[in-house]
Residue frames as a rotation matrix with the C-alpha (Angstrom) as fourth column:
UNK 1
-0.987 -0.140 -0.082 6.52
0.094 -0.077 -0.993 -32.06
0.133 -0.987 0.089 2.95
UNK 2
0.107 0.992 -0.069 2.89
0.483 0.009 0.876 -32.41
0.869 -0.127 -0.478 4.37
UNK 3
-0.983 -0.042 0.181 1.40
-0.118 -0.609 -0.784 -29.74
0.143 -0.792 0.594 6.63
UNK 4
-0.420 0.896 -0.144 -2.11
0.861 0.344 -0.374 -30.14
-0.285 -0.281 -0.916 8.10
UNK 5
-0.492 0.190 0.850 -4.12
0.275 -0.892 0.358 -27.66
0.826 0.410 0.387 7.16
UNK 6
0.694 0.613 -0.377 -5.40
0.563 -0.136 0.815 -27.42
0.449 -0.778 -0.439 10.50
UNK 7
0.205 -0.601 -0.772 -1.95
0.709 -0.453 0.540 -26.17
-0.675 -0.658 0.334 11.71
UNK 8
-0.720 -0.434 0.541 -1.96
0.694 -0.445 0.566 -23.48
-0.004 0.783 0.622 8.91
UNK 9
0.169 0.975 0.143 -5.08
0.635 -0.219 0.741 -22.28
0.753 -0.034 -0.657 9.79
UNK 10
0.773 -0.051 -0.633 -3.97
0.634 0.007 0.773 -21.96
-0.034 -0.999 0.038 13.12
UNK 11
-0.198 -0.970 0.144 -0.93
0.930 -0.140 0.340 -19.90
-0.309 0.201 0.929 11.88
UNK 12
-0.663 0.031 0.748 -2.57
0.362 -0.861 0.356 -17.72
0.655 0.507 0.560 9.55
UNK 13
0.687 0.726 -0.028 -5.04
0.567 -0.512 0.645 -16.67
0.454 -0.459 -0.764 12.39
UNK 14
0.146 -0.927 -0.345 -2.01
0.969 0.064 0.238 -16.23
-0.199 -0.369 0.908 14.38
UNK 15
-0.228 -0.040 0.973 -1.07
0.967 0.107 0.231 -14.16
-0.113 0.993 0.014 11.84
UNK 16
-0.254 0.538 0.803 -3.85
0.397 -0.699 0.594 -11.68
0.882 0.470 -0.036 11.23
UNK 17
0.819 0.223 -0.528 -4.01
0.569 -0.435 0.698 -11.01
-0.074 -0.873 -0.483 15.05
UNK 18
-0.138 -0.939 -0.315 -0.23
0.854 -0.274 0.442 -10.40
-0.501 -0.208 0.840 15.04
UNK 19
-0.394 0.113 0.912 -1.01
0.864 -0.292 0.410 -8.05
0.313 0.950 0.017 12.06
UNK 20
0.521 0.774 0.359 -4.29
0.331 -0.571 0.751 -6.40
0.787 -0.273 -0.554 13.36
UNK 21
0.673 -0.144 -0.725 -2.28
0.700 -0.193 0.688 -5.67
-0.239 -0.971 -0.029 16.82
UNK 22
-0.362 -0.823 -0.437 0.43
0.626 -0.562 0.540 -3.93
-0.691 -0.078 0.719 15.08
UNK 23
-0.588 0.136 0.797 -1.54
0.606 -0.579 0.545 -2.06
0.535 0.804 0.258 12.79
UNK 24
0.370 0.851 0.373 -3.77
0.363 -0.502 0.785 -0.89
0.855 -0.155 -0.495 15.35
UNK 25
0.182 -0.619 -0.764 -0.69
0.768 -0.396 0.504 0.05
-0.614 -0.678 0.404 17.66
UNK 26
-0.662 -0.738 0.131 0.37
0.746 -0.633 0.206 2.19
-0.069 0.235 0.970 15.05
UNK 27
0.230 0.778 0.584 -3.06
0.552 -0.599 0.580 4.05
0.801 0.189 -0.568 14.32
UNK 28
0.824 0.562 0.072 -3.27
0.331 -0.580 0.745 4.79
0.460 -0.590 -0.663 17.87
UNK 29
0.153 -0.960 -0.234 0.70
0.911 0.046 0.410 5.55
-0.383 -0.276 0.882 18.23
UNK 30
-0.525 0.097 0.845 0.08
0.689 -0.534 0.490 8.15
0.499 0.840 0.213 15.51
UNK 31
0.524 0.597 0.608 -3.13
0.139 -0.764 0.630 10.29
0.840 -0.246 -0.483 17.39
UNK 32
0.711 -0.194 -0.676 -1.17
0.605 -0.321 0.729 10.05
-0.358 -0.927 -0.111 21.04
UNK 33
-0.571 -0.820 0.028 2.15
0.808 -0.556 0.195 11.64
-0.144 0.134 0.980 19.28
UNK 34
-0.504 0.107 0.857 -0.18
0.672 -0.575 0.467 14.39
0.543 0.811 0.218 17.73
UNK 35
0.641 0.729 0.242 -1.92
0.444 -0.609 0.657 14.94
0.626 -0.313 -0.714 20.62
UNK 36
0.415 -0.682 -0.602 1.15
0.621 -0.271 0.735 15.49
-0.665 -0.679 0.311 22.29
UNK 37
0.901 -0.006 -0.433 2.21
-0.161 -0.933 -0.321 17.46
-0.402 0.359 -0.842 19.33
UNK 38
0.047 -0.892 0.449 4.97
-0.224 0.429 0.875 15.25
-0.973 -0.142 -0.180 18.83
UNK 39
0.387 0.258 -0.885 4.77
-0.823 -0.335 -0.458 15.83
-0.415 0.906 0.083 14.40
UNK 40
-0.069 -0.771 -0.634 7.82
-0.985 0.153 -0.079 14.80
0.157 0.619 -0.770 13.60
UNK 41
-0.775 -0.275 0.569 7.58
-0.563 0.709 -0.424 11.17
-0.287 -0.649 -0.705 15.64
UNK 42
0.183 0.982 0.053 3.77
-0.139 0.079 -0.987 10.79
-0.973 0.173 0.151 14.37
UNK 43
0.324 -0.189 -0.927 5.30
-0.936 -0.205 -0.285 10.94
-0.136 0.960 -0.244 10.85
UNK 44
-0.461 -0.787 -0.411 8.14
-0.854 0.519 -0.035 8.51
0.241 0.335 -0.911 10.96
UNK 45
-0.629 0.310 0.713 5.53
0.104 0.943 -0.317 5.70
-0.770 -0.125 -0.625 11.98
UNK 46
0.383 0.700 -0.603 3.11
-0.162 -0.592 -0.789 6.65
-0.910 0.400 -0.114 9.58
UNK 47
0.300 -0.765 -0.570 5.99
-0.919 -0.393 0.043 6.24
-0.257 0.511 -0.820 7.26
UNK 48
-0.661 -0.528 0.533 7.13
-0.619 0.785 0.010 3.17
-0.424 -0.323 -0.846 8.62
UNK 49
-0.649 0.587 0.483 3.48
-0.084 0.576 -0.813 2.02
-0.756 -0.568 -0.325 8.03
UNK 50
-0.674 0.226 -0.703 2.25
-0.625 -0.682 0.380 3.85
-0.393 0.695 0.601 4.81
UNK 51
-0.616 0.201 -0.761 1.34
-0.516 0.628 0.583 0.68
0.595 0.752 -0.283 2.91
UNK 52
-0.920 0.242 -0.310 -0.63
0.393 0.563 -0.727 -0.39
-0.001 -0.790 -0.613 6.16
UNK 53
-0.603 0.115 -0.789 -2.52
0.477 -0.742 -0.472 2.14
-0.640 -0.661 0.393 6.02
UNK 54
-0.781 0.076 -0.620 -3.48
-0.547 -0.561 0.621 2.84
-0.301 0.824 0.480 3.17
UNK 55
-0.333 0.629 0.703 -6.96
-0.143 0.703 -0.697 1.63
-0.932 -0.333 -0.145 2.77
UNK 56
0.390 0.184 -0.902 -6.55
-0.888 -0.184 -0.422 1.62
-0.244 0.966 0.091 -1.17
UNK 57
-0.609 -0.792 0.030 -3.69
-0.762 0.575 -0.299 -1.15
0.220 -0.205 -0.954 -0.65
UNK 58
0.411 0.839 0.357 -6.29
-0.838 0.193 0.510 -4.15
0.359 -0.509 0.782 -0.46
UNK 59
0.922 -0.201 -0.329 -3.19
0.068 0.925 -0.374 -6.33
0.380 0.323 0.867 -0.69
UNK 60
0.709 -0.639 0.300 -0.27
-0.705 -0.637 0.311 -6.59
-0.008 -0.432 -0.902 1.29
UNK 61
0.234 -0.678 -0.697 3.40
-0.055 0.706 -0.706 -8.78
0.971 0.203 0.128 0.76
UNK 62
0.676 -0.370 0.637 4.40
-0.691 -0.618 0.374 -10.19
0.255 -0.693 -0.674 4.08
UNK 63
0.189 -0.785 -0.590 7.84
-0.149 0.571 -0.807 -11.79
0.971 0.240 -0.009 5.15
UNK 64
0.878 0.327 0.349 8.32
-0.410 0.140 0.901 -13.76
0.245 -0.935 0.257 7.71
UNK 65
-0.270 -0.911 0.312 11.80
-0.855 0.078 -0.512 -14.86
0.442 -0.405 -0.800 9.85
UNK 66
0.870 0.268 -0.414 12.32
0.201 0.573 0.794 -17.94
0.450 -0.774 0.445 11.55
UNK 67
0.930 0.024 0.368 13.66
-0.239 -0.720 0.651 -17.73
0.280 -0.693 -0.664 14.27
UNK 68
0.787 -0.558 -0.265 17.60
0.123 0.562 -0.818 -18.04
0.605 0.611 0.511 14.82
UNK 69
0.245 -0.279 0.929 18.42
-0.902 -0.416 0.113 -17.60
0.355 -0.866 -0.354 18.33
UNK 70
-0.903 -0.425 -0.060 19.48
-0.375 0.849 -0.373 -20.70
0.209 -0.314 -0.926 20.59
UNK 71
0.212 0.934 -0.287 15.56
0.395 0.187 0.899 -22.65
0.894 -0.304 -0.329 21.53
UNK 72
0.148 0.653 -0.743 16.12
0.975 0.031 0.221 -21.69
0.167 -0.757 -0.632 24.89
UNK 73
-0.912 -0.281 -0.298 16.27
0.303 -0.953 -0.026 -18.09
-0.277 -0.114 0.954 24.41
UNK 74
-0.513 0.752 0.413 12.78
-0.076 -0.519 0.851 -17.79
0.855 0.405 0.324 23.37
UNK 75
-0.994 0.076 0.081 10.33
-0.102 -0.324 -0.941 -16.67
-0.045 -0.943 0.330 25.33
């Protein structure tokens, strides 16, 4: 199968926004629970996220879904 490498590019930016957006939802998901005092909630993302986080981790595995809804159900 041939794939342009222009539309792979275009993916893996994709990608690393999609990434960066959820990695920097959780950061700041994390300080609003705490300032609210909310521990226990502030944990379980944190948790969820660990290996995100971790700025030792310079590597990360990620798995992607295609999608398997009807086509017009996306949005």
């Amino acid at each position: 199968m041939l794939v342009c490498v222009r539309h792979i590019n275009m993916i893996m930016e994709t990608l690393e926004k999609t990434l960066r957006l959820s990695h920097d939802w959780a950061v700041d998901r994390i300080h609003s629970l705490c300032e609210q005092r909310d521990y226990e909630d502030a944990q379980a993302i944190q948790s969820e996220f660990s290996e995100w986080l971790n700025p030792d981790i310079p590597d990360h595995d990620i798995f992607s879904l295609a999608y398997i809804g009807e086509k017009n159900d996306r949005t």
